[in-house]
Structures are given as C-alpha cells and as structure tokens.
N, C-alpha and C positions, 0 to 999 in steps of 0.2 A: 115597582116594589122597592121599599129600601130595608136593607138589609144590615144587622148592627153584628158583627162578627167580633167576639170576644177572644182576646187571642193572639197572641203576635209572632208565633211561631213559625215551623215550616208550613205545618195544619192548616196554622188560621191564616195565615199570607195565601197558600194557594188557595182556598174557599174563596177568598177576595177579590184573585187574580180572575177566577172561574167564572164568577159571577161578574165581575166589570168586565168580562171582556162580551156579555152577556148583554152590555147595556143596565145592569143593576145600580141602582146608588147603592153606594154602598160606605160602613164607616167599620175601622178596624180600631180597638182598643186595646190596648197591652198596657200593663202594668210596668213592664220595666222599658228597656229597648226590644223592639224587631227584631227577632232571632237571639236573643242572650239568653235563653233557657236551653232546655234539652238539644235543640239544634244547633248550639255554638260549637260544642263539641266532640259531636257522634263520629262517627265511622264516614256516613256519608253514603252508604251503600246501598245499589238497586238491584234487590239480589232475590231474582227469586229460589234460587237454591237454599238461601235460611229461612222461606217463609212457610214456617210451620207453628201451631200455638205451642205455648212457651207449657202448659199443662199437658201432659200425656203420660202413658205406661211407661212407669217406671221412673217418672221423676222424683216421683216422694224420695224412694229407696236412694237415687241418686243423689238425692240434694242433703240426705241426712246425712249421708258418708261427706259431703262439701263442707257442711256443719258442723266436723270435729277437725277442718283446717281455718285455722281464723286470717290464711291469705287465700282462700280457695276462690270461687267464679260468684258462690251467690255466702250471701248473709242478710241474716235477719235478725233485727234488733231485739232483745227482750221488749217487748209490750204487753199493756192490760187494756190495749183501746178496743172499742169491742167491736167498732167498722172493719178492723183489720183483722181482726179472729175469725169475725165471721164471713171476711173476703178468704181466711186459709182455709175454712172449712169448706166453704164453695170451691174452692180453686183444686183443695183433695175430690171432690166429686168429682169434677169436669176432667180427672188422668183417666177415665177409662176409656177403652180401647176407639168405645161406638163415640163418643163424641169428641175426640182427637180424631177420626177418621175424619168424621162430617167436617169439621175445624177446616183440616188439612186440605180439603178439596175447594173448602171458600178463598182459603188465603192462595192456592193455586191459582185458582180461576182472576183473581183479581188484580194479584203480579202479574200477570199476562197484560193486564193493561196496563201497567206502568210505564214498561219505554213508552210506547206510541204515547202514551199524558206527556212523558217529558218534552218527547220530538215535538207537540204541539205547544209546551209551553215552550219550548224556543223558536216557533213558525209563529207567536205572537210578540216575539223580541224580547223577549227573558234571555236575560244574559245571564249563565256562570259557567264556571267551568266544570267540564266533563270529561271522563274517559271509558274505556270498552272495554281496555282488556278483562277478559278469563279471572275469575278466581280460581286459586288454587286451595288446593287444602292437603297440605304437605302432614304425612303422618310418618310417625318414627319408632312404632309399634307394629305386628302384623296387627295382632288385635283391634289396635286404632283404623288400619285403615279398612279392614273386614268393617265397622262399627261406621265408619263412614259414608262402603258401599250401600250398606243396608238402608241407612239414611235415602239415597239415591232409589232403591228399589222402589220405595215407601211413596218417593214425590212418583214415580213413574205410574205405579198402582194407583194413584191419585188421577192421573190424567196428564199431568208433566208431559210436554212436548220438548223440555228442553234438552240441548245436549251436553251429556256427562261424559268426561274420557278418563280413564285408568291407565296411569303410565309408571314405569317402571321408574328405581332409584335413579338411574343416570339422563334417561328426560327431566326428571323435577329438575335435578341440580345444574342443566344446561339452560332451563326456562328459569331458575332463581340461584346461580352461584354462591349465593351468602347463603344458603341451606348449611345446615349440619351434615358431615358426612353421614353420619348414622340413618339419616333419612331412607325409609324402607320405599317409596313408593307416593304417589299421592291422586286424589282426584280431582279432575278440572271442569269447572262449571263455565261452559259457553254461553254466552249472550247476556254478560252479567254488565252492570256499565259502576260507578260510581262519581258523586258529585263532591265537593265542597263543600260541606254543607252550610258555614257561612257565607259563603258565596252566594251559591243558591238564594237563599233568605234575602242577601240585600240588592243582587239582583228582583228580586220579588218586589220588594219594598220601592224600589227606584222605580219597575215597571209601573205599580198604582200611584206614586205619589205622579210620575209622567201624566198617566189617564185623568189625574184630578180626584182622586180619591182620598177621603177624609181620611188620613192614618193619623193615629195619638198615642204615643208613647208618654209613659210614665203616667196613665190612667188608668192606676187601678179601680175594679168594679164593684161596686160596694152590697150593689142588690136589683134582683129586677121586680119590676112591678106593672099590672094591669093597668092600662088609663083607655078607658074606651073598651075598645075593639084592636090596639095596638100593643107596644112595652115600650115600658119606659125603664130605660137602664140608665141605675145611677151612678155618678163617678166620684167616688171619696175624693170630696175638696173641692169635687166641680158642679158645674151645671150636669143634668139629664138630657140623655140622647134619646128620641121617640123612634123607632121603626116597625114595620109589618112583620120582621120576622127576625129572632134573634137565632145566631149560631155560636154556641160554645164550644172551644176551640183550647181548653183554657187548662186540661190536665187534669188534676186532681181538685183543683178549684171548682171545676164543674159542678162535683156532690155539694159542695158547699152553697153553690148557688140556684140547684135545687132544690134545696132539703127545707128552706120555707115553707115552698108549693107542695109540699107532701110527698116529692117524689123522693126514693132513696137508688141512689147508684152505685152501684158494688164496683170501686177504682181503689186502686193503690199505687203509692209512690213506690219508684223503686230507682235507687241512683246508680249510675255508670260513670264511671272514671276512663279519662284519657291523658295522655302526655302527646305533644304535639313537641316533633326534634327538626332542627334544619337538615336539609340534606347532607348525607357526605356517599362519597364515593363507593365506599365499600357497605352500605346498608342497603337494604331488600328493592326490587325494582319494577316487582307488582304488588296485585293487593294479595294477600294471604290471609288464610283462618286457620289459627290452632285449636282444632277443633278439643282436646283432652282439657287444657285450660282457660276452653271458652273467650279466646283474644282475637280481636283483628286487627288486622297490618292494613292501612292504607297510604299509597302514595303518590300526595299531589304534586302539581306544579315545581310548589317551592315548600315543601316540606313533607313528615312520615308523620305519621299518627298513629298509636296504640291504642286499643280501649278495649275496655271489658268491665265486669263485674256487674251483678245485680243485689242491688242492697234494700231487702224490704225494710218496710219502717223509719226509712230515714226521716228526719223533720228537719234539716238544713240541709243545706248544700257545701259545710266546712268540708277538707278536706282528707284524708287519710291516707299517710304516708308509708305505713302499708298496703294499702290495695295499691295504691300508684307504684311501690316499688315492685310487687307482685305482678302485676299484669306487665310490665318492663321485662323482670328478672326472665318471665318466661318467652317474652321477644327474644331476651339476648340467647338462652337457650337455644333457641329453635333459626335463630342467625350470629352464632357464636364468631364470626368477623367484623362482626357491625360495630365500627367504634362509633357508637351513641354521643352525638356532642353536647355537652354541658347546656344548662341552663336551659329545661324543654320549657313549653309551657303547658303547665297542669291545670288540670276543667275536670268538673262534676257538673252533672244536672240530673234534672229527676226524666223516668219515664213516666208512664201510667200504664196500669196495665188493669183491664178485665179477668175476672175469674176463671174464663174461658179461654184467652188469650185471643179473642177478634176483635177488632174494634168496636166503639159505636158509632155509627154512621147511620141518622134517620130523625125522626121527630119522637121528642118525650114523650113520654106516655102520661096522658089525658090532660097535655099542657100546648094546646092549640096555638102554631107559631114557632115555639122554640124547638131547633134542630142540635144534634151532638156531632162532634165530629174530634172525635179525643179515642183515648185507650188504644194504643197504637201499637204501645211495645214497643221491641227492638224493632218495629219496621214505620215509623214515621216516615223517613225520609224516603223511602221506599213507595210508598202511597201516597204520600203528600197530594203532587197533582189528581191522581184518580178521585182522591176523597172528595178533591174539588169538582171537578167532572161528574162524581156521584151526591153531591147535594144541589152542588146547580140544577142538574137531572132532575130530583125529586121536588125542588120549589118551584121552577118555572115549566116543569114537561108533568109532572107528577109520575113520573116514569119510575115505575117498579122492576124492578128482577129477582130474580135468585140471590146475587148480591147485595143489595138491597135489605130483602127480607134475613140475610144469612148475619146481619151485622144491625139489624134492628134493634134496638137501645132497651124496647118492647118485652124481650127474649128473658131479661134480669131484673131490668130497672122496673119499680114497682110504684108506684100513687096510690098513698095509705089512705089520702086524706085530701080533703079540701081546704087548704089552708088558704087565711088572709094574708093577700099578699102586699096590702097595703094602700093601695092602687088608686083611683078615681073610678066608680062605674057610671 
C-alpha cells in the first residue's frame, strides 16, 4: 500500500512514522518545513489532565466575559465568512452538558494511550527529548482552586484513573519556589510527561528520512484527483504523486481540499502565541498551568516556554504584541521573581479545532481512500503518536473501536455532492 500523507506536522510525521514502521511506502508532503506550523511552538504537553473538548457548559457565558478584555485567553476576529459562523453556531450546540460528557470520556480513554504511543515511538529510535514530572496547577484564589478540583471530579466521573493530589500553600511553594506568596494551595496532576515539541518533529523527520522515506518539504498541495482506482495528489509547481490512500494531516487546509469532492468540513483556525526565554536561575522549575488566564509554563532542557491564547478567525500568523505581552505579564504574576531575560523568542501558529472539540481521525465520507487526521486542538502533541497507531489500525487491520467511531470525520463532515474532481476514470 502506498500511502500519500499530507502534512508535515507533529500529526502528519507520526501517521508516517506509524505506517513505515508498518512496512508502508509511504511520501509526506508539507508545504513549508517539517514541524514549522502549530508544532514549532506549543507547549509541548502529554497531559491528560487538559484533555477535555474545548466546547462545554458554560463556555459561552465564559468566553463572552473574555471578550470585553482584548488581553484576555480567547478572541475572535470580527468576520462575515459564513464556514465560520456556521462553525460558532455548531460549536454553541455541541456546550451541552450530554455531549461534553460523551466528548470527555473519548478524549479520556484515548490519553490513556498516549505514554505507552510515546514509549513505542522511542523503542522504534525516535529520538527527542522528554520529561515526567507532575503538572501543577498553582491557584491563588480559593475560588480558583475549588474550580479546579471540580475540573478533577469531572475527568474521575469520566473514568480517569489518573492520579490528582491537593496540597496545601507551603507544599506548592517547596515543589515551585518562584510561586507568589499569595498562592492559596494547588493541584497536582501525576503521570503527566511533556516533550519538545521541535524536537519531537525533527527527531520524527530524521527517523523516516533514516527508513527511506520520501519526505518533501516546501510542497505545497494544490488538489487531489481520481486517476483509476487510486489519487493523484498534485503539487503546485511540481509533478503528481499517485497512492492507494491519501491522509490529510494538513489543519484547516483539509476543508479546502475537500470541498471540490463535495465534502464540507466544519474546522477552524485558531492561533496560540508563545515566548520561548533562556533559562536563569531564579525562573519556575516545573511545568505549571494558570489555570484563571489559561497559560502554560514549560521547562525544557535549555529553555521556559509560555503560551496561551486562542484566537478564532485568525488568517495569518503575524504577531500581536499584546497577547505575547499578556500571556508573559501573567507568568510574571504568578512567578513575581522570575527575572525573564531579554530577547525571548516569539511564535504564533494556528490550531484546528472541530465544533465538538474531538478530532477527526477516520475515512471521509463517501470519498473512498482518503483518511483525516487533523482537528486536534490544544492536544496535538498529546495524541500525535496514538493518531498514528489509530490510522495505521484502520488502513492496514481495518480495526474499529469505540475510539474510532467517537472521532469519525462521518459524525459532522457531510458529502453534498458528487463532484468532478478532475481525474482520469
């Protein structure tokens, strides 16, 4: 089987890795470089304590109050595009309680299989670097951290095996010194791990181009088309690549490159800002969530990383110097010793996100061949390998689950029409 993965992210590098290590031919296509989108620079985090849909009770309410601060965690652009109107109106359905519950217990069940994906992509010699410790989530409200146990109830009610600890002001501040005194208390999420996420990516990339695997960077895809029994995916500027089965991989691009063949798929961009600072001595020395203005603190090897913010409707990737000072100001808040050294370096990328907040992971609908594996959210890097594990699964086992079905592309994505797709029959 040769397989044409669209895509050059965290996504579409593990689909790759999953499938070559599978014996698949396989060719990866990305438009710009191997990991320079959304994966340059996230968080990085395998966290199944945030893995819940981003839609549930009470966001509306929540997000309008975020809406009258223009540094707040989410913004949304003024638009008239009507993909995206009619992604907010799906996305207002999908807060009630019964299908945020069902949500919650997919993306449960499927974090579960994240380490053991990681642990096998490095028993396959995927090299990046890793760490284990504990997340914390330091709250300096009672309110906050009452708001954050509840959070904890909610994954347990789900099935959550993991383990949560509540510890008092002077444990936080002995497990994170650069806390603010004011800090009331915080909770600790065990068996949480976090990667590099550039790392990750070019270890990926190094793994398949090792195996012999066709990777192309800087080929963007222009359109796919029927020839045969097979697709032929074209590359603006270049020759076409032929395979038995295409996986999009590719973000918001996706709809775009459905929306010939009839299908329409309900995705949205949504961008996240980070500042990456060299180490100094006196800044934070795990990873941390402020959970009130939706920030994370990560710390690698040789450096800290901030990020946060969700911006619907963005159409670049320029920068704002407000959210970047924003998601900062509230680091230094919540580690008011941390002298931040000059000169970080500031990233934006986009996510994708479903109206539902689960990914799609599966075959399009009434498009024989083509697989998705996009809309990720905040938890790309979180699922990366598994998504791989679960397409491989479905092309070469045709192995179904619950999983599976709970993240079917099927559930939203609709085929209006039989469109000419151009093709040779």
């Amino acid at each position: 089987m040769r397989v044409i993965v669209i895509g050059g992210g965290a996504i579409g590098l593990c689909v790759a890795e999953a499938l070559s290590a599978r014996d698949c031919e396989v060719t990866v296509l990305e438009r710009d470089r191997c990991g320079a989108g959304a994966s340059a620079g996230n968080a990085g985090w395998i966290t199944p304590s945030l893995a819940e849909p981003v839609p549930g009770p009470g966001v509306i309410a929540t997000s309008l109050r975020w809406l009258m601060n223009p540094s707040g965690p989410l913004w949304i652009r003024p638009t008239l595009s009507p993909a995206l109107l009619e992604w907010i109106a799906r996305f207002t359905v999908n807060c009630r309680r019964s299908t945020y519950e069902r949500g919650l217990v997919a993306l449960r069940r499927v974090t579960e299989l994240a380490s053991p994906a990681f642990d096998e992509l490095a028993a396959r010699e995927v090299e990046f670097e890793q760490h284990e410790d504990p997340l914390v989530f330091p709250c300096f409200q009672p309110a906050e951290l009452e708001h954050v146990w509840r959070m904890v109830q909610g994954l347990r009610a789900a099935g959550s095996r993991q383990r949560f600890d509540r510890i008092p002001a002077g444990e936080v501040r002995a497990l994170e010194p650069a806390l603010a005194g004011d800090v009331v208390g915080a909770v600790v999420a065990n068996g949480e791990r976090r990667v590099r996420p550039e790392r990750l990516t070019g270890g990926v990339h190094r793994a398949l181009v090792t195996r012999g695997v066709d990777v192309r960077e800087r080929a963007p895809v222009a359109r796919l088309a029927r020839e045969g029994g097979r697709w032929r995916v074209e590359v603006a500027g270049g020759a076409g690549v032929l395979g038995d089965v295409v996986v999009l991989a590719s973000g918001t691009a996706c709809a775009e490159l459905l929306a010939p063949h009839g299908v329409r798929l309900p995705i949205a961009a949504a961008k996240g800002y980070s500042r990456t600072y060299a180490l100094d001595p006196t800044g934070p020395r795990r990873p941390l969530y402020l959970e009130n203005p939706k920030v994370a603190i990560s710390v690698y090897d040789e450096g800290v990383r901030i990020s946060g913010t969700l911006e619907l409707g963005a159409v670049d990737l320029s920068l704002s110097e407000r959210r970047l000072a924003a998601i900062a100001a509230a680091a230094q808040r919540a580690l008011p010793g941390w002298r931040m050294p000059a000169q970080p370096r500031d990233w934006a990328g986009m996510r994708s996100l479903s109206p539902d907040g689960l990914p799609y992971i599966g075959p399009a609908p009434g498009l024989e061949g083509v697989h998705l594996a996009t809309a990720h959210a905040t938890l790309g890097i979180t699922l990366a390998p598994v998504t791989g594990q679960l397409i491989a699964g479905l092309l070469l086992d045709g192995a179904q689950s619950e999983l599976t079905r709970a993240f079917d592309p099927a559930r939203v994505a609709v085929r209006r029409h039989k469109a000419n797709t151009g093709g040779v029959r």
